[in-house]
Residue frames relative to the residue before (quaternion, step in Angstrom):
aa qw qx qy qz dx dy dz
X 1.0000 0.0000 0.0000 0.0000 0.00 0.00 0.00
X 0.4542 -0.6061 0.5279 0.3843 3.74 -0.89 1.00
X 0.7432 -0.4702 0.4207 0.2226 3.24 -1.63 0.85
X 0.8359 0.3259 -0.1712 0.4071 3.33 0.42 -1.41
X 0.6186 0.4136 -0.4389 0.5036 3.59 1.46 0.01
X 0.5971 0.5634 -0.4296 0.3761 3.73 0.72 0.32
X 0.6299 0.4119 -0.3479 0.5591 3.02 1.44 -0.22
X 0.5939 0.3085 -0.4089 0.6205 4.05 0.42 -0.21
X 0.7352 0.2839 -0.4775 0.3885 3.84 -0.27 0.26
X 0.5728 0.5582 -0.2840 0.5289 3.69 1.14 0.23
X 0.4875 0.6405 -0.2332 0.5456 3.56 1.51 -0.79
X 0.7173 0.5102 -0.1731 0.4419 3.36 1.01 -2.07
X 0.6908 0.5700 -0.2341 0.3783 3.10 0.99 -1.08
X 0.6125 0.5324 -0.2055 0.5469 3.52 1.04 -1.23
X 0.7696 0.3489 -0.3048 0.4394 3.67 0.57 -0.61
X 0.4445 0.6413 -0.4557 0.4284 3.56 1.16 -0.60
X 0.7358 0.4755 -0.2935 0.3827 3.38 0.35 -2.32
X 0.6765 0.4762 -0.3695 0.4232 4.00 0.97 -1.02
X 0.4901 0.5207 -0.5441 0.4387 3.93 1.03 -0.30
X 0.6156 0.6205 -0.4043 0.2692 3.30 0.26 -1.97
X 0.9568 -0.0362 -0.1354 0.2548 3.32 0.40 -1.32
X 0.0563 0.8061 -0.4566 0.3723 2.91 1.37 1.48
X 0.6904 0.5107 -0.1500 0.4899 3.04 1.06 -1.63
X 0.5295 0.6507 -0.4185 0.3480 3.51 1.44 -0.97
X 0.7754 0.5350 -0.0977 0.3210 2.60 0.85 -2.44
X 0.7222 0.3717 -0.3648 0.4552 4.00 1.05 -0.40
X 0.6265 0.5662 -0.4256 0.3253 3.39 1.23 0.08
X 0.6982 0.5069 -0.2676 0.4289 3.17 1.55 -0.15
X 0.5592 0.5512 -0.2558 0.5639 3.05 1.70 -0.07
X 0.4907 0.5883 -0.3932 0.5085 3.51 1.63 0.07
X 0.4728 0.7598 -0.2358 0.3790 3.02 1.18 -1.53
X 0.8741 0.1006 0.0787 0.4686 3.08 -0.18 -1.89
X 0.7342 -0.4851 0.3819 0.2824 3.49 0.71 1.62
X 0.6643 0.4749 -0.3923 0.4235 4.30 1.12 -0.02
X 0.9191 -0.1949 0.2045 0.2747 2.87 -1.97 0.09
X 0.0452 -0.9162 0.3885 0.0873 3.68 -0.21 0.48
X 0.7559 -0.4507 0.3607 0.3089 3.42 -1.13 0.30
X 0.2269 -0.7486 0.4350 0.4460 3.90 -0.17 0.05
X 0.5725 -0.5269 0.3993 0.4850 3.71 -0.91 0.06
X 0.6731 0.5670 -0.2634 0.3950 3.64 1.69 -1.07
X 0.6101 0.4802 -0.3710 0.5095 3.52 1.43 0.00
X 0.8131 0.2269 -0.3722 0.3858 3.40 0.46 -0.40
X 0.2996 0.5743 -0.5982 0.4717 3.97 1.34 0.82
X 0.6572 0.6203 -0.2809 0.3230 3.63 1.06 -1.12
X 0.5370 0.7119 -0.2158 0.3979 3.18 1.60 -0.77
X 0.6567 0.5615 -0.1557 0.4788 2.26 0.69 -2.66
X 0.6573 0.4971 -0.3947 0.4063 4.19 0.01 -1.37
X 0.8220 0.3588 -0.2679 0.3518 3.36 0.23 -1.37
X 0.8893 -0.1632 0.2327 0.3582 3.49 0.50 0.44
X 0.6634 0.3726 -0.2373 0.6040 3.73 1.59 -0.56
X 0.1478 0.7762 -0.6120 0.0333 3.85 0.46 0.44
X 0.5652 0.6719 -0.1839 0.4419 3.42 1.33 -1.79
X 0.7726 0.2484 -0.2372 0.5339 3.51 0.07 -0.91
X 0.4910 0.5828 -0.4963 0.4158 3.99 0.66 -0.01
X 0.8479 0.2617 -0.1855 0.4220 2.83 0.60 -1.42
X 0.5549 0.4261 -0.5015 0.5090 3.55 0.58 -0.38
X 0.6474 0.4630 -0.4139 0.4417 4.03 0.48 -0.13
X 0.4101 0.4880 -0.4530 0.6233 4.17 1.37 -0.24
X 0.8232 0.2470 -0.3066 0.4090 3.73 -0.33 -0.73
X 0.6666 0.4061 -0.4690 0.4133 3.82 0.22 -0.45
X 0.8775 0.1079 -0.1036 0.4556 3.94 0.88 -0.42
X 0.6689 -0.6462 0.3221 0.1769 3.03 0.98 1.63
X 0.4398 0.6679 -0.4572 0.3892 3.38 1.46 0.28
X 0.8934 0.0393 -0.0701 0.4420 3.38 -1.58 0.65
X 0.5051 0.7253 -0.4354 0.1712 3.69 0.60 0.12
X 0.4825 0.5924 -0.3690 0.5293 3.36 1.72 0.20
X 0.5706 0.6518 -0.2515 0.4316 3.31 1.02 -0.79
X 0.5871 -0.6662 0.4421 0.1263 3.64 -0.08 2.04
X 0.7414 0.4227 -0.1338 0.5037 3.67 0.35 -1.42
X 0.6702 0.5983 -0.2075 0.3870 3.62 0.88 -0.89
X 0.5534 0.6963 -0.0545 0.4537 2.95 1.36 -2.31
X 0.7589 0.4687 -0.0949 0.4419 3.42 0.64 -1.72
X 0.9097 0.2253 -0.0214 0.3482 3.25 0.04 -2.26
X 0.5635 0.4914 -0.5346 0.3939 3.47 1.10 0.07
X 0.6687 0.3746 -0.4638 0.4443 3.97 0.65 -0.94
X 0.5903 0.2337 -0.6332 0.4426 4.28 0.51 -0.14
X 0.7164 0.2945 -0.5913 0.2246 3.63 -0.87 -0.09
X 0.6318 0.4263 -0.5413 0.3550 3.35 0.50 0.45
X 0.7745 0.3870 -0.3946 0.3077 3.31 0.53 0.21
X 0.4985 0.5440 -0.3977 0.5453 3.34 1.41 0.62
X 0.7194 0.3952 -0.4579 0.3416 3.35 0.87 -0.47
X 0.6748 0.5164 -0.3197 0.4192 3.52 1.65 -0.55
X 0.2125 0.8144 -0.3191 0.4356 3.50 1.67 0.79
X 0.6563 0.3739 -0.0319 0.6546 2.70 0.43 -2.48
X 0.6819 0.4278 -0.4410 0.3970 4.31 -0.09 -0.84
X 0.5588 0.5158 -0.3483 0.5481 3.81 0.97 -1.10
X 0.5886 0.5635 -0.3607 0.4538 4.08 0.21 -0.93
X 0.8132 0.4132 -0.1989 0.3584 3.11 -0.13 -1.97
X 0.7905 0.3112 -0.2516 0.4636 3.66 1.05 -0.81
X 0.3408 0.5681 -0.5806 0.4733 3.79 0.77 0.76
X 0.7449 0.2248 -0.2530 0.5750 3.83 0.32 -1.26
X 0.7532 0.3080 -0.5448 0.2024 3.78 -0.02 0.52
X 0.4439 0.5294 -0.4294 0.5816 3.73 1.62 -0.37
């Protein structure tokens, strides 16, 4: 595997796992009535590379999935970012 896609598919990973449990960590803090996460940090997430673990973290805890903006823009940034990942590895293979 080329060097530089093991590192951006390791990146992806690492940010996903930090969505996942972002998503954990404001759903329990919903829960219990505390402090919360902004929505603009964990879009921030989602952009940089953790879309996957947002969303697979919306469906394992029922968190924010009513939520219009959520519902929508995490599944399109996953498919643009796996665009640009599909792109990037045609011109390096």
């Amino acid at each position: 595997m080329n060097p530089v896609l093991a590192v951006i598919l390791a990146f992806i990973v690492i940010m996903s796992i930090a969505g996942y449990f972002i998503m954990f960590s404001d759903k329990k803090k919903s829960i219990k009535d505390e402090w919360r996460i902004k929505e603009s940090t964990i879009f921030m997430v989602a952009l940089l590379g953790g879309s996957l673990g947002v969303y697979l973290g919306m469906r394992s805890f029922r968190h924010k999935t009513n939520h219009t903006s959520f519902a929508l823009g995490i599944p399109l940034i996953i498919l643009i970012q796996t665009y640009f990942l599909i792109m990037l590895v045609s011109r390096i293979i």
